[in-house]
C-alpha positions as CSV (number, residue, x, y, z in Angstrom):
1,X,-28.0,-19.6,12.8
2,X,-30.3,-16.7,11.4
3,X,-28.5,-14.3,13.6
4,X,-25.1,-15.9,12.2
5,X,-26.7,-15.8,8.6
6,X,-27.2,-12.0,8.6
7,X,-23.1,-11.3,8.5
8,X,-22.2,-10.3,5.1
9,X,-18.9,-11.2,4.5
10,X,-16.5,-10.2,2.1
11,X,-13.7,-12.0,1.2
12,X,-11.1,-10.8,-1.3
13,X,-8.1,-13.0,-2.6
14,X,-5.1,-12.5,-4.7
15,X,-3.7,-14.8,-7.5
16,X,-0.6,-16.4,-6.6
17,X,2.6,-16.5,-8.8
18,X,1.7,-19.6,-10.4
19,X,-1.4,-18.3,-11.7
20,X,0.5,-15.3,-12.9
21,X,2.4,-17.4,-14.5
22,X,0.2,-19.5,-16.3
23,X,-1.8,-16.5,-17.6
24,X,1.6,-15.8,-19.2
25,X,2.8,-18.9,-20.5
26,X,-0.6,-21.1,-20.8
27,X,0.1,-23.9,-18.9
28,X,1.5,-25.1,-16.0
29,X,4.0,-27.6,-18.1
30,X,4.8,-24.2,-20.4
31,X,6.1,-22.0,-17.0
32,X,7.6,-24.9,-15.6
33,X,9.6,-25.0,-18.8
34,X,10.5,-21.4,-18.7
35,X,11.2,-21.2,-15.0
36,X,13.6,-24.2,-15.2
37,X,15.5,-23.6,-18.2
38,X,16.7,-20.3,-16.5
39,X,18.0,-22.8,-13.2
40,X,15.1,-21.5,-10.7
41,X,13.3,-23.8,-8.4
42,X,9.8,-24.1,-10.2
43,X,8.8,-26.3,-6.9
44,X,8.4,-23.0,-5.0
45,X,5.9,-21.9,-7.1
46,X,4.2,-25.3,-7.3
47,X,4.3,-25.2,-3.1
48,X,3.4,-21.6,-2.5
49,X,0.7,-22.3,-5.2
50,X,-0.9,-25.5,-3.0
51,X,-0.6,-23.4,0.2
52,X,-2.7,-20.9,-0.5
53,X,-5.2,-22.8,-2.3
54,X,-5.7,-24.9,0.8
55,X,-5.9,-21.8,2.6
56,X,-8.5,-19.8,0.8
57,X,-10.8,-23.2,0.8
58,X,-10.7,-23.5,4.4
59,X,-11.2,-19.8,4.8
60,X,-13.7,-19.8,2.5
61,X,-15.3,-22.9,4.5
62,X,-15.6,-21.5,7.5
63,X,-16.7,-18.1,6.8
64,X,-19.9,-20.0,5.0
65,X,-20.7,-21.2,8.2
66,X,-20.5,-18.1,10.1
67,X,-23.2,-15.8,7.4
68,X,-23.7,-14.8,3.1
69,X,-20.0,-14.9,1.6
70,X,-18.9,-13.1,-1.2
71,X,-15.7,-13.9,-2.7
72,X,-13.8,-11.3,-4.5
73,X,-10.7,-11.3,-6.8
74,X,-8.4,-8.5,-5.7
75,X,-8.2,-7.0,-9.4
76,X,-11.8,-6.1,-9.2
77,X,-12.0,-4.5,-5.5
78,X,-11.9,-1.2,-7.3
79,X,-14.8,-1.4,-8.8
80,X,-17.0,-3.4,-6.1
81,X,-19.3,-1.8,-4.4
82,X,-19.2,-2.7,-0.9
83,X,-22.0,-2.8,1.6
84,X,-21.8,-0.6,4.9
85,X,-22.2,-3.3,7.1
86,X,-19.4,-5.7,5.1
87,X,-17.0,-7.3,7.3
88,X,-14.1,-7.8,4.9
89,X,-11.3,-10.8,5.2
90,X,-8.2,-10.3,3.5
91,X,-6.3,-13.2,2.5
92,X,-3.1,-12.8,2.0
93,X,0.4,-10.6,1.5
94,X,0.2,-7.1,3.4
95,X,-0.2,-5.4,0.0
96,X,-3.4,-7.2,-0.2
97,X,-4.7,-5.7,3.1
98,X,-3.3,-2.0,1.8
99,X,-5.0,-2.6,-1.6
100,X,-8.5,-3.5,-0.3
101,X,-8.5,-0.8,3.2
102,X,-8.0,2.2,0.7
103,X,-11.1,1.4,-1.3
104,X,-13.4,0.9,2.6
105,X,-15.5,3.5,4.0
106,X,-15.6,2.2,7.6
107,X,-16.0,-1.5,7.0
108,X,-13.8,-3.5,9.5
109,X,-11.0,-5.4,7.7
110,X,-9.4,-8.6,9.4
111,X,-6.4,-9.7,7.6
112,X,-5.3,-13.3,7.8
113,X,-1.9,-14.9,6.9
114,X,-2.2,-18.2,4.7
115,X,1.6,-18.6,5.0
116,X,2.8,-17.7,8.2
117,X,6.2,-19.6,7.5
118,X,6.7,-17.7,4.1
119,X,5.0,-14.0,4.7
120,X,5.8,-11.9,8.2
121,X,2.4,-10.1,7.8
122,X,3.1,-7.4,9.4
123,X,-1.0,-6.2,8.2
124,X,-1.9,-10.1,9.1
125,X,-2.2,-10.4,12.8
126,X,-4.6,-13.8,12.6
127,X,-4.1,-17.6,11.0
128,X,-6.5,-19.4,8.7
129,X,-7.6,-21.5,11.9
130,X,-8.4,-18.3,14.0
131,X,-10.9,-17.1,11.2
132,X,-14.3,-18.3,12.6
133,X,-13.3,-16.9,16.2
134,X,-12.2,-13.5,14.6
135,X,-15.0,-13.2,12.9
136,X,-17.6,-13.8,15.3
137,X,-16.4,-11.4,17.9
138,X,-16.1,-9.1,15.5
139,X,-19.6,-9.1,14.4
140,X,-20.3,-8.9,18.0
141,X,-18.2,-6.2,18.4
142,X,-16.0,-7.7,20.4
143,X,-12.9,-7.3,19.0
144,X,-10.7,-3.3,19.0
145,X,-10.5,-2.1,15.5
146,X,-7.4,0.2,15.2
147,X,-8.0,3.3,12.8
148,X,-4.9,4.1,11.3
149,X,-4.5,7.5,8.6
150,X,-5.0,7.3,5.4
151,X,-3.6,9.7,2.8
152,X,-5.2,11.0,-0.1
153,X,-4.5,12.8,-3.2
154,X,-6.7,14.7,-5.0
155,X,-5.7,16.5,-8.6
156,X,-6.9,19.9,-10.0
157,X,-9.4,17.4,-12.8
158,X,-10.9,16.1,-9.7
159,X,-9.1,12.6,-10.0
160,X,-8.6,11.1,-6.4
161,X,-6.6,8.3,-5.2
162,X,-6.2,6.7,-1.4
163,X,-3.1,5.6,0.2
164,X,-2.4,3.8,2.7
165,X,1.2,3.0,3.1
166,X,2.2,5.8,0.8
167,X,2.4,7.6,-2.9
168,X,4.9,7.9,-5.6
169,X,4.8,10.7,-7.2
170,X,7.2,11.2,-10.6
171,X,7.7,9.5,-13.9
172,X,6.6,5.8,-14.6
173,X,10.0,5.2,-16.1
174,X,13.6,6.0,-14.3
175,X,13.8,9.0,-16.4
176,X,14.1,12.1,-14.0
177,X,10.8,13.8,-13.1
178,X,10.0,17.7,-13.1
179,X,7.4,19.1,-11.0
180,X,7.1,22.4,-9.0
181,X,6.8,21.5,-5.0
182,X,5.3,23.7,-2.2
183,X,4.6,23.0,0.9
184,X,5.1,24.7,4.3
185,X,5.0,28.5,2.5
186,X,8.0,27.2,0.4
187,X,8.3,26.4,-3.1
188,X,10.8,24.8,-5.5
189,X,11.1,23.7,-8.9
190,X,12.7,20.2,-8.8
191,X,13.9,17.2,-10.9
192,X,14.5,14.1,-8.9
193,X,13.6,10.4,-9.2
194,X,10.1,11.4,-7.8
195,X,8.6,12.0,-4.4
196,X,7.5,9.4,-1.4
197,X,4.4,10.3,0.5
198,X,4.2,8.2,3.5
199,X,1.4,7.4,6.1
200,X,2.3,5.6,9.5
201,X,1.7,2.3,8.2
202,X,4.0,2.6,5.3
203,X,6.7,4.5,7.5
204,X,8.4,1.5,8.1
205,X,8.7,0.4,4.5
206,X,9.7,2.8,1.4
207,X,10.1,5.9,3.6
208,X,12.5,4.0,5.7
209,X,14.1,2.7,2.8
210,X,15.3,6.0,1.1
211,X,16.4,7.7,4.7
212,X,18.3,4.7,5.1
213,X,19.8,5.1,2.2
214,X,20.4,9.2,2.4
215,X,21.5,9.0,6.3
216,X,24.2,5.7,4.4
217,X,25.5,8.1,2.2
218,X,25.7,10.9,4.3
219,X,27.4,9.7,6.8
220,X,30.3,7.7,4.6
221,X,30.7,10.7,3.0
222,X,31.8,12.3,5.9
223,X,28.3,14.8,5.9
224,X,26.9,13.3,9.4
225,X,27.7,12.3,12.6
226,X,27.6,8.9,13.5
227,X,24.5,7.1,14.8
228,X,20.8,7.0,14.1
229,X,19.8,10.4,11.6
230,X,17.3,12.4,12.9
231,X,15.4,12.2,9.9
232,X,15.0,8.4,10.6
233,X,14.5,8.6,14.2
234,X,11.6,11.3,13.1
235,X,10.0,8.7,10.6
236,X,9.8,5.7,13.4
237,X,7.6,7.9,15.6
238,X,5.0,8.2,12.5
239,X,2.3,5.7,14.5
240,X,-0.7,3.9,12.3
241,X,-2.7,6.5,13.6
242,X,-0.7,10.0,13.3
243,X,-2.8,12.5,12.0
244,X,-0.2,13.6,9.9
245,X,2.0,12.4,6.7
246,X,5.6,12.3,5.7
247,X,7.5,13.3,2.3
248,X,10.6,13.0,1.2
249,X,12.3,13.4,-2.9
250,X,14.1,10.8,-3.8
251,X,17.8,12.0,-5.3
252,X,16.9,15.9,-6.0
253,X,19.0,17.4,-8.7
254,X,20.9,20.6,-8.6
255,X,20.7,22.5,-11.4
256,X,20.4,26.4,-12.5
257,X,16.8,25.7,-12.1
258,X,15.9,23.4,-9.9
259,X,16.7,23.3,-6.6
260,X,17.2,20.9,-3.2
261,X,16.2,22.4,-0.7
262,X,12.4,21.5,-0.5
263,X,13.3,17.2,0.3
264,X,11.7,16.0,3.3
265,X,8.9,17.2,5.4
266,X,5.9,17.0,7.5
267,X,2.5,17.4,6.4
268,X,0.1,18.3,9.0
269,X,-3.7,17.7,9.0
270,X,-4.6,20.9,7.8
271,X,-2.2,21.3,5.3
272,X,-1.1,19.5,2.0
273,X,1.7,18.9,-0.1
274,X,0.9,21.0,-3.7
275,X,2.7,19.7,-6.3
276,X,2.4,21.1,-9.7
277,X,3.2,18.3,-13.2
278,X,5.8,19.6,-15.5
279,X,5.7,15.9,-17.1
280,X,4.5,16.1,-20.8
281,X,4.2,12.0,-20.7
282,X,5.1,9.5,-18.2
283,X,3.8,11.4,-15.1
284,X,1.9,9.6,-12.5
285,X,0.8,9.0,-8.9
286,X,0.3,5.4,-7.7
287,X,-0.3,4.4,-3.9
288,X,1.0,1.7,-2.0
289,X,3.6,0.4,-4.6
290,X,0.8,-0.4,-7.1
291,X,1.7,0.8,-10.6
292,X,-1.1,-0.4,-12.0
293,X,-3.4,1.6,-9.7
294,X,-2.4,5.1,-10.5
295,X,-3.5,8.7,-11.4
296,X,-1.9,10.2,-14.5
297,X,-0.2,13.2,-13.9
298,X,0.7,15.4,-17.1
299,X,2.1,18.6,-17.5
300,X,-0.4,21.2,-15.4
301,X,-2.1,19.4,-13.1
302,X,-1.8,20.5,-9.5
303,X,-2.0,17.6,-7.0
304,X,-2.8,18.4,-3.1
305,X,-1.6,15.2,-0.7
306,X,-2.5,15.4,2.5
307,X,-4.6,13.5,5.4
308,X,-7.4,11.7,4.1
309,X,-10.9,12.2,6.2
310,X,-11.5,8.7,6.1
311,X,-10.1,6.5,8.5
312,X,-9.4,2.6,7.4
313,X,-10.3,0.2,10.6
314,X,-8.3,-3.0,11.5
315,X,-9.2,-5.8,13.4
316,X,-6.8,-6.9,15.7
């Protein structure tokens, strides 16, 4: 048990909709009111709610018996300071796992699913019940940690930012965004509904998204062939652990000034994506679908995206 007693454990949860909802509204009696009066289901809420409350308590349970645990609300995993040796337990949706591995400096994440019959996990490979198991092999390092890239951006203030499914880059609203783009020894001044900044991780999630939608459009337009586009085909062989990043820019305009040439790409390890704010107000970078978590990016500031020299590590 001293041996056991020396694992320091971190484990970070999320709130679920129902607390979201109460912050809102007050009370429980309050949502249910507001949910119900608009013809939804409230007992979703109430049963996703009492899921992963029995979840995290079990979680929590066992990992008391296993070493010193600290439990951590994922708004404040920012700001945390974690120890080198943390292990760290994620509990909860994949953008849970992406919004704690970006803010790790070689600490081994495990990421467990409290909901397998509601959430796919795709970043959840383990149950609440495997949890003591896990986490004991891990400590004894038995258990392979996959590295997987990260991306990072860095802006011309010094402001940095992680990623580690991918970056939006472009206007917090859904007016067009203007930026000057280089990369690859070309260079373009665009307007466009902003630019996606993928890692191998997030290349089967927004990346995929918008060259679904392009190679769609393309090809009922009579602009492809039929089949699987390239493009696509390109983005599926971006593994967890390519040491390299993909961009694309979402609806380029053309205009007397700004052109569409410069829309999708491959950023190798030694280079980086420059892009340049023309954005008076509005402009910003967030990672990993995160709004909230986000670098303002004003008219001026040059941002440089590329392959991040930290590496997050996965239990699996």
């Amino acid at each position: 048990m001293d041996d056991a007693r020396a694992i320091r454990l971190v484990l970070v949860k999320r709130r679920t909709r129902l607390e979201e909802l109460i912050a809102r509204y007050n009370t429980v009696r309050q949502a249910q009111f507001v949910i119900e009066s608009m013809g939804e289901d409230f007992s979703d809420y109430l049963n996703e709610d009492e899921v992963y409350r029995s979840a995290l308590a079990r979680t929590r349970q066992s990992l008391s018996e296993l070493g010193i645990v600290q439990l951590l609300d994922r708004t404040h995993v920012p700001n945390y300071l974690f120890g080198p040796s943390d292990t760290v337990v994620a509990l909860g949706q994949d953008g849970l796992v992406a919004a704690t591995l970006k803010y790790l400096d070689g600490q081994r994440l495990i990421g467990v699913n409290p909901d397998p019959r509601r959430w796919d996990g795709i970043l959840l490979p383990f149950a609440v019940d495997d949890v003591p198991k896990i986490v004991t092999e891990t400590a004894a390092g038995r258990r392979r940690v996959r590295e997987v890239t990260l991306a990072k951006a860095v802006l011309s203030d010094g402001q940095t930012l992680y990623a580690v499914n991918d970056f939006y880059v472009g206007r917090r609203t859904h007016v067009s965004a203007r930026y000057r783009i280089a990369a690859g020894g070309q260079e373009e001044q665009q307007s466009s509904s902003g630019i996606i900044v993928s890692t191998g991780v997030g290349a089967t999630g927004w990346l995929r998204s918008v060259l679904a939608g392009a190679s769609g459009i393309a090809m009922r337009a009579g602009m492809a062939g039929t089949g699987q586009a390239p493009a696509d085909a390109d983005a599926q062989r971006l593994e967890w652990e390519s040491d390299w990043l993909r961009f694309t820019v979402r609806e380029p305009f053309p205009s007397r000034t700004t052109g569409t040439e410069l829309v999708y790409g491959r950023i190798e390890s030694s280079q980086t994506l420059e892009v340049v704010s023309q954005m008076p107000e509005d402009g910003v970078i967030f990672s990993d679908g995160v709004e909230e978590d986000y670098l303002a990016f004003l008219s001026g500031l040059r941002a440089s995206i590329g392959v991040a020299e930290k590496k997050g590590r996965l239990v699996v």
